[in-house]
C-alpha positions as YAML, in Angstrom:
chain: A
units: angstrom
residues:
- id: 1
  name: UNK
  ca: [129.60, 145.63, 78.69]
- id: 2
  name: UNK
  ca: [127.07, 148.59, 79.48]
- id: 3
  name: UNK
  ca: [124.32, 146.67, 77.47]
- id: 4
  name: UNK
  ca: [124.67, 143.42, 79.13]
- id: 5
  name: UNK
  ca: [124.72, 145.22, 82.70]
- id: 6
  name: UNK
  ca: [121.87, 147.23, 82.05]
- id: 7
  name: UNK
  ca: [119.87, 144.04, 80.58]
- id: 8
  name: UNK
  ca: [121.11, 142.21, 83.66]
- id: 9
  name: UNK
  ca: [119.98, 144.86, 85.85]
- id: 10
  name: UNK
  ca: [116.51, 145.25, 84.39]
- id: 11
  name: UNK
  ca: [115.92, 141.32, 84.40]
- id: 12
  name: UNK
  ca: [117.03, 140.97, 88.41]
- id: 13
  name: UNK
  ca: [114.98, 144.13, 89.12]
- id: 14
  name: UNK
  ca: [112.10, 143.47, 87.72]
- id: 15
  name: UNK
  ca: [112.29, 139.81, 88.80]
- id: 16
  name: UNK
  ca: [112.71, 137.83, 85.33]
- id: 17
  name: UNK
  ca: [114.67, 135.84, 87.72]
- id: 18
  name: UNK
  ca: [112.88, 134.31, 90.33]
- id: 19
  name: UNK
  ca: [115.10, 135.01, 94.44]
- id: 20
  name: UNK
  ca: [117.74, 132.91, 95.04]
- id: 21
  name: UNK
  ca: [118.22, 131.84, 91.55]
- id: 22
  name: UNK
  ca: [121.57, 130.56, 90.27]
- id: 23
  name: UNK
  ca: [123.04, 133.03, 87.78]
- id: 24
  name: UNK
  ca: [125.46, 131.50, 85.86]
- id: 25
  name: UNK
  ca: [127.32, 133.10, 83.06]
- id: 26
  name: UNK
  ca: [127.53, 130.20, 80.73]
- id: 27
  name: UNK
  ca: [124.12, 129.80, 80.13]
- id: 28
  name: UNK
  ca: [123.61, 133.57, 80.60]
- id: 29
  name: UNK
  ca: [125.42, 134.11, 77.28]
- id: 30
  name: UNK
  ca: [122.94, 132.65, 74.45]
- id: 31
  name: UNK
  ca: [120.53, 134.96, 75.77]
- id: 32
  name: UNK
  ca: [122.31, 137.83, 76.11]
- id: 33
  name: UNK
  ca: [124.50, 137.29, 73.40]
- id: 34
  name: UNK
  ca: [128.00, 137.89, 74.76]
- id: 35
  name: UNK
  ca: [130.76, 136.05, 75.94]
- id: 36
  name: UNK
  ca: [131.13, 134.87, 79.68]
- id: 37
  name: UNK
  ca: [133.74, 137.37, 80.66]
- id: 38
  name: UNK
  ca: [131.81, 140.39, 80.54]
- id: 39
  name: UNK
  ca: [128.91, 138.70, 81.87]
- id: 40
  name: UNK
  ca: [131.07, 137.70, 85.34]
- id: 41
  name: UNK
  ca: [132.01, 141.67, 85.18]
- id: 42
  name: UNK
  ca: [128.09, 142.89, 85.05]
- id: 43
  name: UNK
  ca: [127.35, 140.26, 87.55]
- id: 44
  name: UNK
  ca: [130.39, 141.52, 89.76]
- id: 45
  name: UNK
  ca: [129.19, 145.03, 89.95]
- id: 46
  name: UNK
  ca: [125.34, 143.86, 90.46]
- id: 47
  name: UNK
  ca: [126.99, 141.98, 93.10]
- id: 48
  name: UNK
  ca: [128.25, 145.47, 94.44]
- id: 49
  name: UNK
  ca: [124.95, 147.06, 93.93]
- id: 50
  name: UNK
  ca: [123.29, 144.69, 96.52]
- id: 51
  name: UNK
  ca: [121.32, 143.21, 93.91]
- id: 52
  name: UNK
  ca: [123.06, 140.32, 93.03]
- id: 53
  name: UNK
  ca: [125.49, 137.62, 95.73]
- id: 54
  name: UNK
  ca: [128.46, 135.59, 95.32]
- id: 55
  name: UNK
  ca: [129.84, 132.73, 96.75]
- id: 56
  name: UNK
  ca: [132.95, 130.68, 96.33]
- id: 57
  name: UNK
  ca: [130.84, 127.68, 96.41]
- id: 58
  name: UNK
  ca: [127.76, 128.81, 95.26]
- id: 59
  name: UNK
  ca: [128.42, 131.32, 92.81]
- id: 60
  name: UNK
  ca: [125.95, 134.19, 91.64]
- id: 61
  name: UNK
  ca: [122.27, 134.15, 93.38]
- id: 62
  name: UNK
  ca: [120.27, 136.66, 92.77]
- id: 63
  name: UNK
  ca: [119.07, 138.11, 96.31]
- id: 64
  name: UNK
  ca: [116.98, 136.41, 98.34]
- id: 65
  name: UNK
  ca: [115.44, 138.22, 101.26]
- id: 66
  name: UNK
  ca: [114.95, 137.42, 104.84]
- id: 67
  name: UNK
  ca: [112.69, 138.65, 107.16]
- id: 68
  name: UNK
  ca: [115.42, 141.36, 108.46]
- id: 69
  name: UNK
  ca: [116.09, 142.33, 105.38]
- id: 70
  name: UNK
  ca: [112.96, 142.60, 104.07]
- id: 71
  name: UNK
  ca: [112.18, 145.07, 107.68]
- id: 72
  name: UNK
  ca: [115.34, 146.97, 107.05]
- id: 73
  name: UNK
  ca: [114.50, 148.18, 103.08]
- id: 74
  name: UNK
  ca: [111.08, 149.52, 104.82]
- id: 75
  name: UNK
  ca: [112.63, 151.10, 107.52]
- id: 76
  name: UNK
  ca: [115.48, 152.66, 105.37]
- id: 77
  name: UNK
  ca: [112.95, 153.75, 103.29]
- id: 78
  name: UNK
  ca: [111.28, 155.51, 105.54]
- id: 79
  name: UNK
  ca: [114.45, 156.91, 107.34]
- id: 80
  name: UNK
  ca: [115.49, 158.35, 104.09]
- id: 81
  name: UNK
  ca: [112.01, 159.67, 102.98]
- id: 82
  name: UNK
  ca: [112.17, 161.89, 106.12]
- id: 83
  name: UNK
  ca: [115.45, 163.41, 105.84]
- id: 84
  name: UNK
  ca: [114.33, 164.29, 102.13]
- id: 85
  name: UNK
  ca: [111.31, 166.28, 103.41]
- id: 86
  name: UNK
  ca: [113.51, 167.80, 106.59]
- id: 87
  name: UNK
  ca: [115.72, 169.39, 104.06]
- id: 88
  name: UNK
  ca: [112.63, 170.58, 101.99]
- id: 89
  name: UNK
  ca: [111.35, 171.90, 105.47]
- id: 90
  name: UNK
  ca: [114.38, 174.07, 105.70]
- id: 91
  name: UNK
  ca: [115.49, 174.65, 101.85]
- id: 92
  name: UNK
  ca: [112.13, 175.53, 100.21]
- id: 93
  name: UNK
  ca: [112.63, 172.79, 97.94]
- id: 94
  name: UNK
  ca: [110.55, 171.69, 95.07]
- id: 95
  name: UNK
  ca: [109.64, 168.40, 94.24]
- id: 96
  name: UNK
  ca: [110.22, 167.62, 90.05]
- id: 97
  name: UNK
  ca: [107.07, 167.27, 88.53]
- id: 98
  name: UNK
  ca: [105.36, 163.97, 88.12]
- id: 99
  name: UNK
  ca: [103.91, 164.12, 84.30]
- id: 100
  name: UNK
  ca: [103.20, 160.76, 83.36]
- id: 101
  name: UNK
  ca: [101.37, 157.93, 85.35]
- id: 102
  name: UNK
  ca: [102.01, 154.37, 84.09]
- id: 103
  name: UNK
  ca: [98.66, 152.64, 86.13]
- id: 104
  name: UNK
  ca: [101.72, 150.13, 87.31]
- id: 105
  name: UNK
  ca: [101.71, 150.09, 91.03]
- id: 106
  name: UNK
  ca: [105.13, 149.05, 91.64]
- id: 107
  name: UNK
  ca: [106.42, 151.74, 89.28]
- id: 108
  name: UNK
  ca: [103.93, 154.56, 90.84]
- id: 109
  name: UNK
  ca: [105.84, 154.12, 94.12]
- id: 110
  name: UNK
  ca: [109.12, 154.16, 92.53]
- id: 111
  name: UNK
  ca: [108.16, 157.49, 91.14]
- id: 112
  name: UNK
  ca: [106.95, 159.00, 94.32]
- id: 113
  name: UNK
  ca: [110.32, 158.19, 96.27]
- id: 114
  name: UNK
  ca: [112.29, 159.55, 93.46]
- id: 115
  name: UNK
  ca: [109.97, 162.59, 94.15]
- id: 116
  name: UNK
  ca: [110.89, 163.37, 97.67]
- id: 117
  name: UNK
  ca: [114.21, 162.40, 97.01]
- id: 118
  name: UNK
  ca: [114.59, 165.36, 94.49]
- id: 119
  name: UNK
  ca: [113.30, 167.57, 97.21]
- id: 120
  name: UNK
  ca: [117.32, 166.99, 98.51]
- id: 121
  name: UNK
  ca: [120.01, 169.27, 97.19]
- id: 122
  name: UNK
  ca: [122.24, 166.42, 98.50]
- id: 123
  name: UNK
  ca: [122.67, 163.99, 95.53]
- id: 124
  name: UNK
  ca: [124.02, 161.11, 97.66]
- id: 125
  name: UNK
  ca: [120.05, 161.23, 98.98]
- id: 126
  name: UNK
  ca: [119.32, 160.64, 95.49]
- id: 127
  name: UNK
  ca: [121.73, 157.82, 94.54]
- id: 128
  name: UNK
  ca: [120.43, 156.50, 98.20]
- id: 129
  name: UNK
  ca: [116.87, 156.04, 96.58]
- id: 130
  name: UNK
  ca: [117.75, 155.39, 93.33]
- id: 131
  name: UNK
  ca: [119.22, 152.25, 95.16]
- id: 132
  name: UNK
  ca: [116.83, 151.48, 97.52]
- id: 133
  name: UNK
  ca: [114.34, 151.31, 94.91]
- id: 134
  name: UNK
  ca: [115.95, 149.00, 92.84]
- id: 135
  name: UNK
  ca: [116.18, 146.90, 95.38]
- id: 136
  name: UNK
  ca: [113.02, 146.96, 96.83]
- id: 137
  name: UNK
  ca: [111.16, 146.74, 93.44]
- id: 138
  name: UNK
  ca: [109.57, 143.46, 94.16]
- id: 139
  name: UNK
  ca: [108.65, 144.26, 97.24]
- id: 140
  name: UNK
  ca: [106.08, 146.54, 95.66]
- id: 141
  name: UNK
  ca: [104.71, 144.11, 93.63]
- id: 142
  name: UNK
  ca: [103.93, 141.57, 96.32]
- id: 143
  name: UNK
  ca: [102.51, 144.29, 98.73]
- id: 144
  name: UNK
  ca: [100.15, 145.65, 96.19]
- id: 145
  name: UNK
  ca: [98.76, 142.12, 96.31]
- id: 146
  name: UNK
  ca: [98.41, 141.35, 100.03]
- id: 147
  name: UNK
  ca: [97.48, 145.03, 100.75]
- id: 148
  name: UNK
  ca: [93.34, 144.50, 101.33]
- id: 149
  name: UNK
  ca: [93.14, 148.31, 99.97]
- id: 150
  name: UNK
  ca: [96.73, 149.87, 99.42]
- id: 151
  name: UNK
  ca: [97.01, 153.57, 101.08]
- id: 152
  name: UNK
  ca: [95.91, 156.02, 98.41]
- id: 153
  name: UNK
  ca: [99.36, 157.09, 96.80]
- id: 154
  name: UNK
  ca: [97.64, 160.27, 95.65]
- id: 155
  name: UNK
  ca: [96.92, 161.76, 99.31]
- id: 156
  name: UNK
  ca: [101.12, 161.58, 99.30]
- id: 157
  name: UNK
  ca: [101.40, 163.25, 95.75]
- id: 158
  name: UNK
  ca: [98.79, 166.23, 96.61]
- id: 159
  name: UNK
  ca: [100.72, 166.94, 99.88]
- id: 160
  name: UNK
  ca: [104.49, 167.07, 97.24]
- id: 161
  name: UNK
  ca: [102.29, 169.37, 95.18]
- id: 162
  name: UNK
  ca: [101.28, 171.52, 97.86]
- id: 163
  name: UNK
  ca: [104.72, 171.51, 99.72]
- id: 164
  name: UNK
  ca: [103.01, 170.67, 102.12]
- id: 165
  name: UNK
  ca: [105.91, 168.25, 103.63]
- id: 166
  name: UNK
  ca: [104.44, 167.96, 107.36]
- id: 167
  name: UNK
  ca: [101.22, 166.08, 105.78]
- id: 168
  name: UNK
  ca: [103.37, 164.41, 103.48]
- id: 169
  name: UNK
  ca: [105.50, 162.70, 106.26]
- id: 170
  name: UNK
  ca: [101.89, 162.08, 108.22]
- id: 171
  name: UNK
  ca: [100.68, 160.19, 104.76]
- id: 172
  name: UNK
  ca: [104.02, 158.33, 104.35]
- id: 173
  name: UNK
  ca: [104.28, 157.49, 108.14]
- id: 174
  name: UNK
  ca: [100.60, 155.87, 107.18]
- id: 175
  name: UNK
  ca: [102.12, 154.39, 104.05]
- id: 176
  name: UNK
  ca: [105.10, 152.19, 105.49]
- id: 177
  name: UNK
  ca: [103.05, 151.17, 108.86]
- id: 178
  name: UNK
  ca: [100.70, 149.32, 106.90]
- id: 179
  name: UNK
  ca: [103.47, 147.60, 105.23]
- id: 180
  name: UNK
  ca: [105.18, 147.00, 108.28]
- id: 181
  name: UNK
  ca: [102.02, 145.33, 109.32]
- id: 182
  name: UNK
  ca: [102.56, 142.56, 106.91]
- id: 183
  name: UNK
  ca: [106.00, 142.31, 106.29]
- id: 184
  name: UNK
  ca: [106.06, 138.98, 107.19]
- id: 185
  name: UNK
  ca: [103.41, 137.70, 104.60]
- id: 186
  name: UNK
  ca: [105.03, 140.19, 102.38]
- id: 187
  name: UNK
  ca: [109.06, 138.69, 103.00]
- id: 188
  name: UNK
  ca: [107.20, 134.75, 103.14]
- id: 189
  name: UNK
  ca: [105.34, 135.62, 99.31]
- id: 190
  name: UNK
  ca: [108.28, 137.30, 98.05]
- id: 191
  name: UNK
  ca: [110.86, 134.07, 98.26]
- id: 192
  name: UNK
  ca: [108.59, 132.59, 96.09]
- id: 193
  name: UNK
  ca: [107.44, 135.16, 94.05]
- id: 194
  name: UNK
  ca: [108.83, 135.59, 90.45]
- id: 195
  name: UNK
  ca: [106.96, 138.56, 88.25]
- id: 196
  name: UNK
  ca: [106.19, 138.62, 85.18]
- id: 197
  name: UNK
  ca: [106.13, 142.07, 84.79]
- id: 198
  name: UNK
  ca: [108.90, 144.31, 83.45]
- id: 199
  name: UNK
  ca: [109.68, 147.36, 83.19]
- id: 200
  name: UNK
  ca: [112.49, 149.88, 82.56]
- id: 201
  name: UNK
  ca: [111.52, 152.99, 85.16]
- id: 202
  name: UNK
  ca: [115.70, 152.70, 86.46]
...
């Protein structure tokens, strides 16, 4: 059961599966070599997870995105980026250290928000982003490509290093306006955007 969620997981993550694709366990199960029962029971709990939908009639669909939705992951984002640095503010907190770079843009992000989120004692901030990025993976690889020159990610990283959390909140306000700017090119490209990239950062 754990390695057909996590496979399952990784695949509607990293968009192996293109949005609003049917996901149905009987042809899941050649692939992922398993029977259809524990395939319903990873799909359940993706389901859960806000990755994954079901409907009587429909069955499994992996998320598809509206415009809303698409405006509420940014501005959740942000919301929780800045309660991360507010407790930093007042805690003295350290970010963890960021020791390996992967030249992926989509997974550079990911590891910057896990960043500020480990500036929080509170570890429901951290399950918060671990969430939040899992669902907005894709998002960051269809921004990447409509950004005409995507905010330096390093200005955001040298403030972490420096604790210096005021300029990092400046840099991040920067970072999600100029996503906010397109988020309707960015929700339009991502219902018909499938990636061919993969990767297993979660």
């Amino acid at each position: 059961m754990a390695r057909i969620y996590a496979t399952l997981k990784r695949q509607v993550v990293t968009g192996a599966f293109e949005p609003g694709a049917r996901l149905d366990p009987a042809r899941l199960k050649d692939n992922l070599a398993a029977s259809t029962m524990p395939i319903r029971d990873a799909l359940q709990r993706l389901t859960g997870e806000g990755l994954v939908e079901n409907s009587l009639n429909e069955g499994f669909r992996v998320v598809q995105l509206t415009d809303a939705g698409v405006r509420d992951l940014y501005d959740w984002c942000a919301d929780l980026c800045h309660l991360c640095l507010r407790r930093a503010d007042r805690l003295g907190g350290a970010p963890r250290p960021d020791v390996r770079e992967s030249g992926i843009y989509a997974e550079e992000v990911t590891r910057m928000l896990l960043r500020i989120a480990s500036l929080s004692p509170n570890h429901e901030h951290r399950r918060a982003m671990i969430s939040l990025c899992e669902r907005s993976y894709q998002l960051r690889t269809v921004e990447e490509k409509l950004l005409a020159d995507p905010p330096d990610l390093n200005l955001i990283k040298s403030a972490l290093d420096r604790r210096e959390w005021p300029s990092a909140s400046e840099q991040l306000d920067r970072f999600h306006a100029a996503r906010i700017a397109i988020m309707p090119a960015i929700a339009a490209n991502l219902r018909a955007h499938s990636t061919s990239n993969r990767s297993d950062i979660f």
